[in-house]
C-alpha positions in Angstrom: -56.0 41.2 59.4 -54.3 38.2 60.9 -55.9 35.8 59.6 -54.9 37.1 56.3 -51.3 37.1 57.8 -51.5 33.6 58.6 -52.6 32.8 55.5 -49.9 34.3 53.6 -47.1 32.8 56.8 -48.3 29.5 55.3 -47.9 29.8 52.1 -44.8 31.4 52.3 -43.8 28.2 54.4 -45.2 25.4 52.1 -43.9 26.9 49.1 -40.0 26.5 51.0 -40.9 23.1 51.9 -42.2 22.1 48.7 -39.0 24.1 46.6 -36.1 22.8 49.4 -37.4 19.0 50.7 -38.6 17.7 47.2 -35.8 15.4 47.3 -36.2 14.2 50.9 -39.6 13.8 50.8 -39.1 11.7 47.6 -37.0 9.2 48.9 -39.4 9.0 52.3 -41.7 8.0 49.2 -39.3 5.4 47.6 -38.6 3.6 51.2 -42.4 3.7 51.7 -43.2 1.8 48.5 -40.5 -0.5 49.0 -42.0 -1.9 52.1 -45.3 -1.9 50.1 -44.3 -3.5 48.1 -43.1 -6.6 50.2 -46.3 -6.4 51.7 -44.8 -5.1 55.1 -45.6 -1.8 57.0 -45.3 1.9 57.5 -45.5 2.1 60.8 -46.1 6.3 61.9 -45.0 7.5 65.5 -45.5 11.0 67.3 -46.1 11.9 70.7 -48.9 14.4 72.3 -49.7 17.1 69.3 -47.8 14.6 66.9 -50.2 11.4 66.7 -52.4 13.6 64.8 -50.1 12.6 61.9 -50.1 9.0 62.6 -54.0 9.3 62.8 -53.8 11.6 59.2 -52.5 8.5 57.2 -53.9 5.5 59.1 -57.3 4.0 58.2 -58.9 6.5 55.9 -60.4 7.4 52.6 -57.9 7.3 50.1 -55.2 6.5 52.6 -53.0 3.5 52.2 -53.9 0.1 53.6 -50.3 -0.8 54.9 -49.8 2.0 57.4 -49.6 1.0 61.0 -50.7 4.4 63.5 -48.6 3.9 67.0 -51.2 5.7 68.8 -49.3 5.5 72.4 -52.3 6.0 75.1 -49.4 7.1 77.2 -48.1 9.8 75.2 -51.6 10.9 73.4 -53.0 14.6 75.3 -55.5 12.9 77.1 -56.7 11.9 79.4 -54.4 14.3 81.3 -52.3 16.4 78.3 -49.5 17.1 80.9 -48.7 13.2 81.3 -48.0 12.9 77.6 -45.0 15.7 78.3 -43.8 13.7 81.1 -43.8 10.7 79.3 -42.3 11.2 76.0 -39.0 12.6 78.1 -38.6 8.7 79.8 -36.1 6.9 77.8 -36.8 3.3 77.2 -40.9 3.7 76.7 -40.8 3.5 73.0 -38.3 0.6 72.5 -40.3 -1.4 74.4 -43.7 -0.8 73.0 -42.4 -1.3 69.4 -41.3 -4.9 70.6 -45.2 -5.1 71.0 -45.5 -4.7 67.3 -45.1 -6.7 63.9 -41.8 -5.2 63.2 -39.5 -6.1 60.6 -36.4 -5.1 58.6 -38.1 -4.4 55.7 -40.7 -1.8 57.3 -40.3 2.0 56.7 -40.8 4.1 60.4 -42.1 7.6 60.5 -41.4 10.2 63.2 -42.5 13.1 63.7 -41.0 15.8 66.2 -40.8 19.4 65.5 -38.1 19.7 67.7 -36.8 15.9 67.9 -35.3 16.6 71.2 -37.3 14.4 73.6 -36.3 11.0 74.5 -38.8 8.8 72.9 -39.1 9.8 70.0 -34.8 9.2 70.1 -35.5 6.5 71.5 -37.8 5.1 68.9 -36.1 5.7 66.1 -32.8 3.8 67.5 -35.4 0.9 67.7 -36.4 1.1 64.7 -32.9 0.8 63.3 -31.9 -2.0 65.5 -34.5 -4.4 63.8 -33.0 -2.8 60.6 -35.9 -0.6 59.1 -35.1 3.1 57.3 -36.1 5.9 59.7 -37.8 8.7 58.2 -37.8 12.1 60.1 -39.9 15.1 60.4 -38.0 18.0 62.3 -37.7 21.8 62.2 -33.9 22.4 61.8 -35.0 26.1 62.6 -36.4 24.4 66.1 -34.0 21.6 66.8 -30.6 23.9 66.3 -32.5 26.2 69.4 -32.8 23.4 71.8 -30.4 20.6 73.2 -31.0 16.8 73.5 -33.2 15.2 76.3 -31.9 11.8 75.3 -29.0 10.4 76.9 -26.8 9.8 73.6 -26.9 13.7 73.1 -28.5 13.2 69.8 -32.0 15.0 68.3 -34.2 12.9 65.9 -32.7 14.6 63.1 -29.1 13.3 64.1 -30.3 9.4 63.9 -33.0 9.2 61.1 -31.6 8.3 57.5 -34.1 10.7 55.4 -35.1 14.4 57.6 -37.7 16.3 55.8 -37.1 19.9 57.2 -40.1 21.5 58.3 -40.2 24.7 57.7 -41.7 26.3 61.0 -39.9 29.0 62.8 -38.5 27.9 66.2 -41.3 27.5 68.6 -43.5 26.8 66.2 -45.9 29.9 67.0 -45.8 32.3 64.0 -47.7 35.7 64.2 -47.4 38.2 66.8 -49.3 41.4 67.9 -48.6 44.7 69.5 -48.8 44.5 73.5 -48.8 41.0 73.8 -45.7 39.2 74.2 -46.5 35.5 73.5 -46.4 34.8 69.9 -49.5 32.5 68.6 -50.6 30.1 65.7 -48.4 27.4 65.0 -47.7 26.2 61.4 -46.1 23.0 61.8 -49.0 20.9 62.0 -50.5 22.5 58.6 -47.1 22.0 56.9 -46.3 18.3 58.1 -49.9 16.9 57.4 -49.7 18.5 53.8 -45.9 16.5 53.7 -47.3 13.3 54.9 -50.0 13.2 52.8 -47.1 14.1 49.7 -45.3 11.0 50.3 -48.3 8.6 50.4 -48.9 10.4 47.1 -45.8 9.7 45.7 -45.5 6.4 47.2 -48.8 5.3 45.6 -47.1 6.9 42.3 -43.8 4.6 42.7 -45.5 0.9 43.6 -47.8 1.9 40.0 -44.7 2.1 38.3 -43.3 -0.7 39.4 -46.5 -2.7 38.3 -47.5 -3.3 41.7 -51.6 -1.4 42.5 -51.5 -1.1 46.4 -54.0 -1.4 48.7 -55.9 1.5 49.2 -59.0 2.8 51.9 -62.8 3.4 50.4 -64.6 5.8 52.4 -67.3 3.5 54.4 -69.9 6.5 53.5 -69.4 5.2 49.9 -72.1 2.4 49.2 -69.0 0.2 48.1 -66.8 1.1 51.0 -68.2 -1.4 53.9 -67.6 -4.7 51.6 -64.2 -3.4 50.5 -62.7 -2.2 53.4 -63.6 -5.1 55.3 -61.6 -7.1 53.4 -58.6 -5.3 53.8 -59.3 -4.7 57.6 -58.9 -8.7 57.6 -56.1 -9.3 55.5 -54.3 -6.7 57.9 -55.2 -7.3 61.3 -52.5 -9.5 62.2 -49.9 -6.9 60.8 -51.8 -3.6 62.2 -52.6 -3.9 66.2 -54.6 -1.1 65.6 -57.3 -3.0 63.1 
């Protein structure tokens, strides 16, 4: 049955990620609480299919406070999907929206790609090392060593980040395959990177405790509680977060 087969492709895959990334995914963790902790931001960047991590870890239940979701409308699938491929190939797009944003040195930037061969998110991650913040990366090696560069430097993602958490999805994402059909079908990427991105919120929550310092967290608003907390977070943030 193949849905038992993708059930088994997936666990296969998180138990690599989890047994071969630990360390990278720690230190994501440890740059993460340090800009926490000087009450800056995380700011989370993907194009098309990828915004769905920025959208994971921005402004929900038991998500952190601090995180700023760069939710492109240019690059997101609608409302025309193929415009979001055409975009994220123009170089130059990114840097110029993050100049739009409260950036600073000591902020933490998240990318993800699975391939990490299209200009912006290249582009954004140069950005983002300009001002001086540490670049985190999520990238399949597997699917980044199969394809070349569309930036003009030559580089992928995974060449310019300082921390690359490998994920662990085969090239071309697509996992499972069946007798007279010649596409393969069901990606695993997105299962795998959400699961990674919610790991180093855990472990960055972990390391600010440690260090004494509680940080701001989201109540679910379906919680009686939730409104009257939230809100105040929502305005000690809104000046930092464009998307509050």
């Amino acid at each position: 049955m193949k849905y038992q087969e993708y059930y088994q492709v997936i666990t296969d895959q998180l138990e690599q990620e989890f047994k071969e990334e630990g360390e990278q995914i720690s230190q994501a963790a440890q740059y993460c609480a340090d800009s926490v902790m000087e009450n800056r931001l995380i700011h989370v960047f993907g194009c098309g299919h990828s915004q769905m991590f920025a959208m994971e870890v921005f402004y929900r239940a038991g998500g952190l406070v601090p995180v700023n979701a760069l939710l492109i409308p240019h690059l997101a699938l609608f409302p025309k999907a193929k415009l979001s491929t055409m975009q994220e190939r123009i170089e130059g797009f990114a840097k110029g929206y993050l100049e739009l944003e409260d950036a600073d040195p000591r902020d933490t930037m998240i990318i993800v790609s699975i391939s990490g061969r299209n200009a912006g998110v290249v582009d954004m991650a140069l950005a983002a090392k300009e001002i001086g913040m540490k670049v985190v990366a999520l990238v399949s090696e597997s699917f980044a060593d199969a394809t070349t560069s569309r930036h003009s430097s030559g580089k992928n993602l995974k060449d310019v980040a300082d921390t690359v958490i490998d994920i662990k999805c085969v090239a071309g994402d697509a996992a499972l395959s069946i007798e007279g059909m010649e596409a393969k079908f069901c990606g695993t990427s997105t299962v795998l990177g959400m699961t990674v991105m919610e790991s180093i919120i855990a472990q960055t929550v972990e390391n600010c405790m440690k260090w004494g310092y509680c940080p701001p967290v989201y109540v679910s608003s379906n919680l009686d509680k939730g409104d009257a907390i939230n809100a105040e977070y929502i305005k000690n943030y809104s000046k930092q977060i464009s998307c509050l």
